[in-house]
Residue frames relative to the residue before (quaternion, step in Angstrom):
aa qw qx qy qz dx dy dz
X 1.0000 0.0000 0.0000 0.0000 0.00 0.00 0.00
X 0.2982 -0.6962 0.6226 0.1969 3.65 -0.95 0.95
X 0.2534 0.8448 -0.4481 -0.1461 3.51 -0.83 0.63
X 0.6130 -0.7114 0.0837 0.3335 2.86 -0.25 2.12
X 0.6204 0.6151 -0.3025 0.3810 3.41 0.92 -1.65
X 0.8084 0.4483 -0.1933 0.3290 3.43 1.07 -0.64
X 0.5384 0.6558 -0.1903 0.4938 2.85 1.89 -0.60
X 0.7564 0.3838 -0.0692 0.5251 3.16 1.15 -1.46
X 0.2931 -0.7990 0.5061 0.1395 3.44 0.93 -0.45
X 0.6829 0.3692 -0.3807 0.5024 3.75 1.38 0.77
X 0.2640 -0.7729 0.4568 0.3526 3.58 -1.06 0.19
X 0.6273 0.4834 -0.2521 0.5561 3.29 1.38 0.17
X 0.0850 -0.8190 0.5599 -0.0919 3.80 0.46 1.51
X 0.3433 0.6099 -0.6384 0.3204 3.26 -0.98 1.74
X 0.5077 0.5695 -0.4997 0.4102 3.55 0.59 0.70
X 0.6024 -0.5941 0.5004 0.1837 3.47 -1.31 0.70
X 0.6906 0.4131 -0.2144 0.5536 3.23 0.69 -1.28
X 0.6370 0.3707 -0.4256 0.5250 4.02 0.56 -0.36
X 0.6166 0.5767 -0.4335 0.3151 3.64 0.37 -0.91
X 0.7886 0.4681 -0.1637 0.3635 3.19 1.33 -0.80
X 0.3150 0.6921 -0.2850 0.5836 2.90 2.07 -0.04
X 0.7367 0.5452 -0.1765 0.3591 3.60 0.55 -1.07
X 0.6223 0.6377 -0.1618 0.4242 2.96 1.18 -1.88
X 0.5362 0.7414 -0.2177 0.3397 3.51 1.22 -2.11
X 0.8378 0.4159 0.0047 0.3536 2.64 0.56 -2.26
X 0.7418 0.4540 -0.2243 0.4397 3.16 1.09 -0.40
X 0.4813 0.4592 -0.3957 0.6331 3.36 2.06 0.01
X 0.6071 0.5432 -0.4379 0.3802 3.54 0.43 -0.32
X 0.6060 0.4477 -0.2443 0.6105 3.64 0.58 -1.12
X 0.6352 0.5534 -0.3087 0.4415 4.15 0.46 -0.43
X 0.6305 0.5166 -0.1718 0.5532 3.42 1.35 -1.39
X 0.6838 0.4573 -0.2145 0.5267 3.78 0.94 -0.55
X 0.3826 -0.7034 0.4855 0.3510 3.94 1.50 0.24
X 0.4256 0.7307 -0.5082 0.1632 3.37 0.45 0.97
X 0.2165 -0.5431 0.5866 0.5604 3.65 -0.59 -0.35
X 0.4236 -0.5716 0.6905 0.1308 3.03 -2.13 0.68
X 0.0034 0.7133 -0.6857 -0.1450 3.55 -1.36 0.97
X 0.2065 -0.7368 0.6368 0.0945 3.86 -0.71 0.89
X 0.2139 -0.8118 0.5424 -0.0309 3.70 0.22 1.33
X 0.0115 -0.6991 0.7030 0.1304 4.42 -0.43 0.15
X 0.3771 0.5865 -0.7166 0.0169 3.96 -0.15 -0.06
X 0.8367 0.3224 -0.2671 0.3532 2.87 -1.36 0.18
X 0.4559 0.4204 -0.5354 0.5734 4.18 0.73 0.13
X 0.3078 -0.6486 0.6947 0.0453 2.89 -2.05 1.12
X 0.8926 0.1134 -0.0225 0.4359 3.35 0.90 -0.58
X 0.0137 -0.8418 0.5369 0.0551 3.85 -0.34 1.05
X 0.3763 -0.7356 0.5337 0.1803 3.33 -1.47 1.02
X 0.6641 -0.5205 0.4209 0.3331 3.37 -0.82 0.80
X 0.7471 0.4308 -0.2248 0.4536 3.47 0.84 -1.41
X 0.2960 0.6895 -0.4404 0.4931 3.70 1.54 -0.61
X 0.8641 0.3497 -0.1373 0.3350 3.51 -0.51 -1.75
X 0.6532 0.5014 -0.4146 0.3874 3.37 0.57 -0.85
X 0.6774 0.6118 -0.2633 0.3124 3.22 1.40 -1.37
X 0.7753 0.3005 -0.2193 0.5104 3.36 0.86 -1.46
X 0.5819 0.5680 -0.4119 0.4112 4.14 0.94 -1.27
X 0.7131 0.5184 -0.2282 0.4133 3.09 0.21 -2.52
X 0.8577 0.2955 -0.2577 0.3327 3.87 -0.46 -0.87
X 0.6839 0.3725 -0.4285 0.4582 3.30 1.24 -0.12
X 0.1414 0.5656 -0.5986 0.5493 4.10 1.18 1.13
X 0.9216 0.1421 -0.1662 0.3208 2.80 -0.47 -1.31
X 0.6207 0.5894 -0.3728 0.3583 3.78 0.64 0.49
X 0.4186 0.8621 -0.0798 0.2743 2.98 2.03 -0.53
X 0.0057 -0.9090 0.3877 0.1527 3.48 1.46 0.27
X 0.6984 0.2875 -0.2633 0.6002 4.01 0.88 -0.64
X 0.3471 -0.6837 0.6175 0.1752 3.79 -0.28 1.15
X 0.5263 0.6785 -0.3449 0.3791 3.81 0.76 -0.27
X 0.6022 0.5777 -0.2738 0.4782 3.15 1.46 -1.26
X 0.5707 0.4542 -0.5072 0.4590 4.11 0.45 -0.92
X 0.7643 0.4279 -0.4509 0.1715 3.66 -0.04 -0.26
X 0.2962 0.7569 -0.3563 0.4609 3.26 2.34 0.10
X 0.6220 0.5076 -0.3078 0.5106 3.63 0.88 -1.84
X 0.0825 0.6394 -0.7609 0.0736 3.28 -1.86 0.95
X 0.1102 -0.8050 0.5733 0.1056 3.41 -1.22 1.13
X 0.2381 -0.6918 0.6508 0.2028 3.74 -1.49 0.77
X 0.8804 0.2627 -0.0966 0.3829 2.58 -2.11 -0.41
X 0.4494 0.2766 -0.6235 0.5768 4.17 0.01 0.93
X 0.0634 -0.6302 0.6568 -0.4092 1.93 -1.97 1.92
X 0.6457 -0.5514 0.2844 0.4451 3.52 -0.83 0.56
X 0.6797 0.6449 -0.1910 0.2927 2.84 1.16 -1.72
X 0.4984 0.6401 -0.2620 0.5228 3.10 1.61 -0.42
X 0.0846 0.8917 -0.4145 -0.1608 3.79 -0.82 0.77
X 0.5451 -0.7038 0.4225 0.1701 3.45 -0.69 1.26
X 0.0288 -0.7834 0.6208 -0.0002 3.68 -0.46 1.14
């Protein structure tokens, strides 16, 4: 299980350079035929530009479409807000 808050070490996720940190990690753990858990407890706040960067581009980098069904997400929630 990746869990972001820990990985990243912010609760407020809107950098580029972390998004890519994420992505990385979650192709990396993908490349090893795992299943991927992508855990948010604890973040209070996601940026729009966050996701596209680390979620959105690693869709589209994905070469075995088989793999998105590895990817599982926790702990997003309303409570969570999306800039």
């Amino acid at each position: 299980m990746i869990d972001v808050y820990e990985l990243i070490g912010k609760k407020d996720l809107m950098d580029l350079t972390d998004a890519e940190i994420l992505k990385n990690k979650i192709k990396e753990l993908l490349q090893k035929g795992e299943k991927v858990v992508v855990s948010f407890s604890g973040i209070e706040m996601i940026y729009t530009i966050f996701l596209q960067k680390s979620i959105g581009e690693l869709y589209l980098e994905i070469e075995d479409i088989t793999d998105l069904d590895k990817i599982e997400f926790k702990n997003l929630n309303e409570d969570e807000d999306l800039l």
